[in-house]
N, C-alpha and C positions, 0 to 999 in steps of 0.2 A: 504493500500500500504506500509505500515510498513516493511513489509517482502520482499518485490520487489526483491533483492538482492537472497536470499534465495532460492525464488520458481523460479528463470530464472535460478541461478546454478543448482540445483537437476534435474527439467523438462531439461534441455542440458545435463547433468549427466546421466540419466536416458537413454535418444536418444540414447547419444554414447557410454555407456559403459563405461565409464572409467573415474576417476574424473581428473577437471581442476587443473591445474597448478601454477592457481594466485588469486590470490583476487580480487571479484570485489564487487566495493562500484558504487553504483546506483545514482541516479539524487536526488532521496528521499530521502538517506543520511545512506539507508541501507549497512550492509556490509555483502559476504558468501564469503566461501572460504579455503582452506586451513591456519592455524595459521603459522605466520611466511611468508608466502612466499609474494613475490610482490604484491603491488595492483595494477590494471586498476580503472579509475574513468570514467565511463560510463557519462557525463556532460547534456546528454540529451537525448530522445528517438529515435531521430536520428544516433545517434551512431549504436543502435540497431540495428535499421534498412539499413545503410550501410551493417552492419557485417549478416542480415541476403539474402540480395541481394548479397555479394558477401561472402559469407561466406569461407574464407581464405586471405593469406597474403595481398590482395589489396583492401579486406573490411577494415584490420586493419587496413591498412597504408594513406587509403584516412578518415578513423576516424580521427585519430590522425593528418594526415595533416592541415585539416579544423580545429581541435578544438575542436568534438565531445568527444574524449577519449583523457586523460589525462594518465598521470603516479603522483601516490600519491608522497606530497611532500620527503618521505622517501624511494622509490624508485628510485632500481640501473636500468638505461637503460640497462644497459650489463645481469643483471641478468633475466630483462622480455624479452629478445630476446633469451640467451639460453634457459630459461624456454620453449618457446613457440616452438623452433627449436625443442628441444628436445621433446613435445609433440606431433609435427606433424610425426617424424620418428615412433613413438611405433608401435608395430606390430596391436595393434588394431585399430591404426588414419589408419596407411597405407591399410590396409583391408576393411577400411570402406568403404560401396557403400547406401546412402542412396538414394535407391529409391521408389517407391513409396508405395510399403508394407510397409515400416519401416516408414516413413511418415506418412500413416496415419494408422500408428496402436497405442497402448497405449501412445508409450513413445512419438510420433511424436502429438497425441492429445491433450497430457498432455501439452507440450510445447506451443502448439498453443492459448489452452485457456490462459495458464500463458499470453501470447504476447499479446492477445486481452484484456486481462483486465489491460494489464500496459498501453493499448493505442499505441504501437509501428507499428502496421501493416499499411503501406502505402506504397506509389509510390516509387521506387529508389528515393534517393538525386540524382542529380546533382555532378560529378565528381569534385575535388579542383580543380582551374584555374592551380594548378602547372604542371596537368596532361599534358605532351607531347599530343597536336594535332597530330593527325593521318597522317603521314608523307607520300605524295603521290610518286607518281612516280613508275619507275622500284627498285627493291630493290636493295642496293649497288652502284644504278646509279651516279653520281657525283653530279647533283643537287639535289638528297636526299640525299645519306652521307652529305653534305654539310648541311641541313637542319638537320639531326640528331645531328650533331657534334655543331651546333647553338646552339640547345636546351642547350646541358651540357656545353658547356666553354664559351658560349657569357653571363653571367652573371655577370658581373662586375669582373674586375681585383681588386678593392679594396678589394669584397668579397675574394677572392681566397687568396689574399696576407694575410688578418685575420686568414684565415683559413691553408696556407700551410709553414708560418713566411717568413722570409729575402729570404730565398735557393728558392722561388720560384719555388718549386719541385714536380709537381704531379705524382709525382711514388716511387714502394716501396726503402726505404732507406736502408742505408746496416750499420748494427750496428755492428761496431769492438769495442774492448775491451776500446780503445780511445775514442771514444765515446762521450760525454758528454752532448747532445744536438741532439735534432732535423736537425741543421743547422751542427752539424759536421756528420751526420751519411748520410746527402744528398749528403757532400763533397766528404764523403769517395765513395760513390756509384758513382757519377760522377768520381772521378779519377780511381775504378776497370773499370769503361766501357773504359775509356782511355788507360788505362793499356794493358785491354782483346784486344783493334782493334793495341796495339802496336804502337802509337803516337807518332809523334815526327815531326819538323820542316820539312816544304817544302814538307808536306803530303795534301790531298784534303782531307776533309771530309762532307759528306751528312749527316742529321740528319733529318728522315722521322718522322714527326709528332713533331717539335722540341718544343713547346709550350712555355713558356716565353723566349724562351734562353738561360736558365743555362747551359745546358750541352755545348753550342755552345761557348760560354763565359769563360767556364771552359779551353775549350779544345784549343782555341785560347791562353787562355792568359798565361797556364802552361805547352803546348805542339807545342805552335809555329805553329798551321798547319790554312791552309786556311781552313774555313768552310761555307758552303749551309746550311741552315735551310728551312723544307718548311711543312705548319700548313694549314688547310681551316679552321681556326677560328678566323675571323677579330679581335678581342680582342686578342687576342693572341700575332697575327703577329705583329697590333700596338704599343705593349708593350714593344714585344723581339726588334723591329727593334728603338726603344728610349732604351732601356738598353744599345744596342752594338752600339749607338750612343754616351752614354754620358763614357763609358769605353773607349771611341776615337778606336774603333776597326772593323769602317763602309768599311774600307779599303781592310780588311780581314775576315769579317763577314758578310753574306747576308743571309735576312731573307724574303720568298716570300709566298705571297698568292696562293698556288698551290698545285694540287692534286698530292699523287706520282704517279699517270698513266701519268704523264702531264709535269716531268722532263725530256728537252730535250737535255742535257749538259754534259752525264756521259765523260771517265769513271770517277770516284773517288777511291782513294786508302785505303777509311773504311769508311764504312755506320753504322749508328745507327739508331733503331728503337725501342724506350722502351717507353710502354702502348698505342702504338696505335694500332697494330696489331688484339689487339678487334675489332676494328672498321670495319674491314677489311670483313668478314664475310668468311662462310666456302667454297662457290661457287664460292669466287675471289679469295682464298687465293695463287690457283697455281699462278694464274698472276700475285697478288701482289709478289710472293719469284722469279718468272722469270723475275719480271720489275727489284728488286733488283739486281738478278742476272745479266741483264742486263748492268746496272749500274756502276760494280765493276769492275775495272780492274784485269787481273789476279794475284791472288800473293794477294788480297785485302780480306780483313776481314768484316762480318758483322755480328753486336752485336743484336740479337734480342732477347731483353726483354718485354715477354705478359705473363699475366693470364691465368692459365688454370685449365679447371676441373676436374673433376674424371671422369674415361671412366664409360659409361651409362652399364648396362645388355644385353649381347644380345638380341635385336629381343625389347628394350625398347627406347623409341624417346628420343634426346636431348626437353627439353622443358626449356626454358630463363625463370629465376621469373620473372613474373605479374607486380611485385614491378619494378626492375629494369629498366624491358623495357619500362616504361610508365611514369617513374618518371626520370629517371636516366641517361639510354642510350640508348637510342630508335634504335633498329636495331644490338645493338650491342653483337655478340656472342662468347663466350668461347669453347675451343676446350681440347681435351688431350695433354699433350706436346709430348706422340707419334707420335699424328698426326701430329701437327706442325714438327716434326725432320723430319719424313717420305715428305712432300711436298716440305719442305726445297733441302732433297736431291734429289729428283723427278726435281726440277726447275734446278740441277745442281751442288748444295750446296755439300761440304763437310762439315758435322758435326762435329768438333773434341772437343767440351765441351758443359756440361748442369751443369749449377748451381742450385740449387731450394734456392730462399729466402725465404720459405712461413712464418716462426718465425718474418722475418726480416719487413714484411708488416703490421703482425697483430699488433705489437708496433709502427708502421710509423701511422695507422690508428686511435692508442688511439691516439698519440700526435696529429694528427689534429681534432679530437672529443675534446679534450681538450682545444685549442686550439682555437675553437668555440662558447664552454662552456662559456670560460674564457670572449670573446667581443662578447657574443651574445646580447647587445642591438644595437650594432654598425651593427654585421649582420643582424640584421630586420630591419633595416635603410636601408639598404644597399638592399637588395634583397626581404624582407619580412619576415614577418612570415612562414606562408605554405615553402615557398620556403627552409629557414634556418632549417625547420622541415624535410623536406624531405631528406638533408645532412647529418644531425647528424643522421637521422635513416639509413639510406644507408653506411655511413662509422664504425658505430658501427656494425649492422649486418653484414659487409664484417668484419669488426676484426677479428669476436667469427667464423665467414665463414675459415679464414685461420690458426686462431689457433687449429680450429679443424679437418684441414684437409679436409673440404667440396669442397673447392678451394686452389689452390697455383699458383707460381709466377718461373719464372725460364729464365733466361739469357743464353741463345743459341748462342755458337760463333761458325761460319762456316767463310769457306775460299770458295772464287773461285781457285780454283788449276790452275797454270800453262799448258801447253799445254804438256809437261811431266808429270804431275800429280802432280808436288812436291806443297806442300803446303807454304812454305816461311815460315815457323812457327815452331821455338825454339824446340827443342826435349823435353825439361817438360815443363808442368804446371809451375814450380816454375820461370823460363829463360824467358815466353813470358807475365808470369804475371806481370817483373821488368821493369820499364820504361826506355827505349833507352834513353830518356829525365828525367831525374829525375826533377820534380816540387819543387818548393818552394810554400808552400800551401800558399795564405793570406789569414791572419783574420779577417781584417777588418770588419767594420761595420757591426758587428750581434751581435744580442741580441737571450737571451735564449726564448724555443720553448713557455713557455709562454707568453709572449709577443710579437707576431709577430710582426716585422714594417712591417711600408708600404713604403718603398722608393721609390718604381715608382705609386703611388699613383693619380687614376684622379679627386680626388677630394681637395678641399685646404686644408690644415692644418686644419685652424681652426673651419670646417665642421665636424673634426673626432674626436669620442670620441674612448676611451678604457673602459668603466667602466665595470664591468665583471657582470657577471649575471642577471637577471632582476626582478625589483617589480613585484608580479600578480601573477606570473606563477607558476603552479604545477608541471611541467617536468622537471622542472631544480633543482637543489640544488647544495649546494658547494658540490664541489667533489674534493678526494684526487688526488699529483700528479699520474701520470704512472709510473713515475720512481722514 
């Protein structure tokens, strides 16, 4: 068994035509593989046999979740994810159909004895506990979105606060030249949304899917306007409605357990909706843009900031990665931002800007993979293993996702038009970008994106460590900043 390493790359070499991408060192301590590139540490035969039951992204990812597959202590995560992206696109992965001639002819033989004699062939494993239970109901129903949305953001606000620093901010940041931090590029993005709906005193504002608060908090305390906030992720709502508690701004800020099919209070004079609109799904989306529209009064602005993908081939299906939807965001799908602009206007909408940040996400994504990096024994305190595993691989693969243009990210400002048509909106760009209200930013209390606090923390103080990396582990190693 000396050789293990050797005879499972050449017999998979052999299969698909084309050689692997990475190194893999075996359980038996063998290494094959290209010199130079990444290793995989295959940690026991089980690995194997995940990766031959589901042989693609959610064999790897349920390996490496549990523990079976490692990354060697001198690999880069970011480089075995492009690696492997990049091997699945080649015109020979994409061509491939292996059925059952190629299976059991030479190269599919060849493989099989190599399996049988290293001992890997058996039952499926059993899926990692991190894996989303199968979410019942109608889909998009309210007590299933509800249950989806559980899975990803009811995980501890401590976790999140490690992972997203002070700014409490899970969406892409917007990096101006000023910059200098995680925590200034959140600011800057929550004052352009402010900017975009045109803020300013004795305004309403709605904020659909508002999650800790920041934005609601921002917009209260440097633009003067009443705001609604409303989240179906009990952690969430408990968090944001104690932040704009102890900011003394319970007066003028409300933050509710509520679906936005289930707001019954409009109009409002600028609605926000940035990163939830995923959630939303493609069969509700008219509804969700005519509830908003709904909502607005005329003459009223709405900021929607969502992810979105590349249009598919004619006559080729949308299909959600395997990984995502089972680990991540169960039910939750990405569209074109054509299409989004097109239902938009369908529900009513006048569209008069699209921003793309996609640059602006892929660096929001290193600093909170870093972020992670930096208190990950406090996150496996905190959440787990499995669980902090599945994080750090979901936010690094969406990085290298938006820096290579697989996905992007784009802020959509539409108006409800007047019963004349007129829109109430500045003749440039440059006029409705300036705030009516000019803000005085505060700094207070932040610290750089390496060191995330935890200021609304539910656990005590002297429960929390910081220590950054951990004893044991092959996955992790120091790693330089992002910036």
């Amino acid at each position: 068994m000396a050789e293990l390493a050797g005879d499972m790359v050449k017999a998979l070499e052999g299969l698909l035509g084309v050689a692997l991408p990475l190194r893999v060192r075996a359980w038996d301590g063998s290494v094959a593989g290209p010199p130079g590139a990444p290793t995989l540490v295959l940690r026991n035969r089980r690995a194997v046999r995940r990766l031959l039951w589901q042989p693609n992204e959610l064999g790897l990812a349920r390996a490496y979740v549990c523990g079976d597959l490692e990354l060697a202590p001198d690999a880069d995560l970011y480089e075995v994810l492009a690696a492997a992206a990049h091997f699945a696109e080649l015109p020979q992965i994409r061509r491939l159909d292996l059925g059952l001639r190629e299976v059991t002819g030479p190269g599919g033989r060849r493989l099989l004895r190599t399996l049988l004699r290293a001992g890997v062939l058996g039952p499926q494993p059993s899926a990692p506990r991190e894996e989303a239970r199968a979410v019942k109901g109608r889909l998009h129903s309210r007590s299933r979105d509800r249950a989806a949305i559980s899975h990803h953001y009811d995980v501890g606000n401590d976790f999140y606060a490690l992972v997203l620093g002070s700014s409490m901010v899970y969406s892409c940041a917007y990096w101006t030249p000023a910059a200098k931090s995680l925590e200034d590029a959140q600011e800057a993005k929550l004052d352009l949304i402010c900017r975009k709906l045109g803020l300013r005193p004795g305004l309403r504002l709605l904020d659909v899917g508002c999650g800790w608060g920041s934005l609601l908090l921002h917009a209260a305390r440097h633009y003067g306007v009443e705001a609604v906030g409303v989240s179906i992720s009990a952690e969430q709502v408990a968090l944001a409605r104690r932040r704009i508690s102890e900011a003394g701004l319970s007066g003028r800020v409300e933050v509710r357990l509520q679906d936005y099919r289930e707001i019954p209070d409009g109009p409002f004079d600028a609605i926000s909706s940035v990163g939830m609109a995923e959630h939303v799904g493609s069969a509700q989306y008219l509804l969700y843009a005519e509830s908003l529209y709904g909502l607005l009064t005329p003459g009223g602005r709405l900021l929607n900031h969502q992810i979105a993908r590349r249009p598919t081939r004619p006559g080729e299906p949308y299909e959600a990665s395997p990984f995502i939807r089972r680990y991540v965001f169960p039910d939750g799908e990405l569209s074109p931002v054509g299409s989004t602009v097109a239902l938009l206007e369908e529900a009513g909408f006048e569209v008069r800007d699209v921003e793309s940040l996609r640059e602006h996400y892929g660096l929001t994504l290193r600093e909170w993979v870093a972020n992670l990096e930096a208190h990950w024994q406090e996150a496996v305190r905190l959440v787990g293993r499995g669980r902090a595993r599945v994080w750090r691989l979901y936010m690094a693969a969406s990085a290298l996702a938006f820096e290579e243009n697989r996905i992007g990210v784009n802020q959509v400002l539409a108006v409800r038009t007047r019963e004349d048509g007129a829109a109430a909106l500045p003749a440039t760009r440059e006029q409705w970008l300036a705030p009516a209200h000019r803000p005085e930013l505060r700094r207070a209390d932040r610290t750089s994106s390496t060191t995330p606090a935890t200021p609304w923390s539910d656990t005590p103080d002297a429960a929390r460590t910081s220590a950054p990396g951990r004893a044991g582990d092959t996955d992790l190693g120091d790693r330089p900043s992002v910036r």
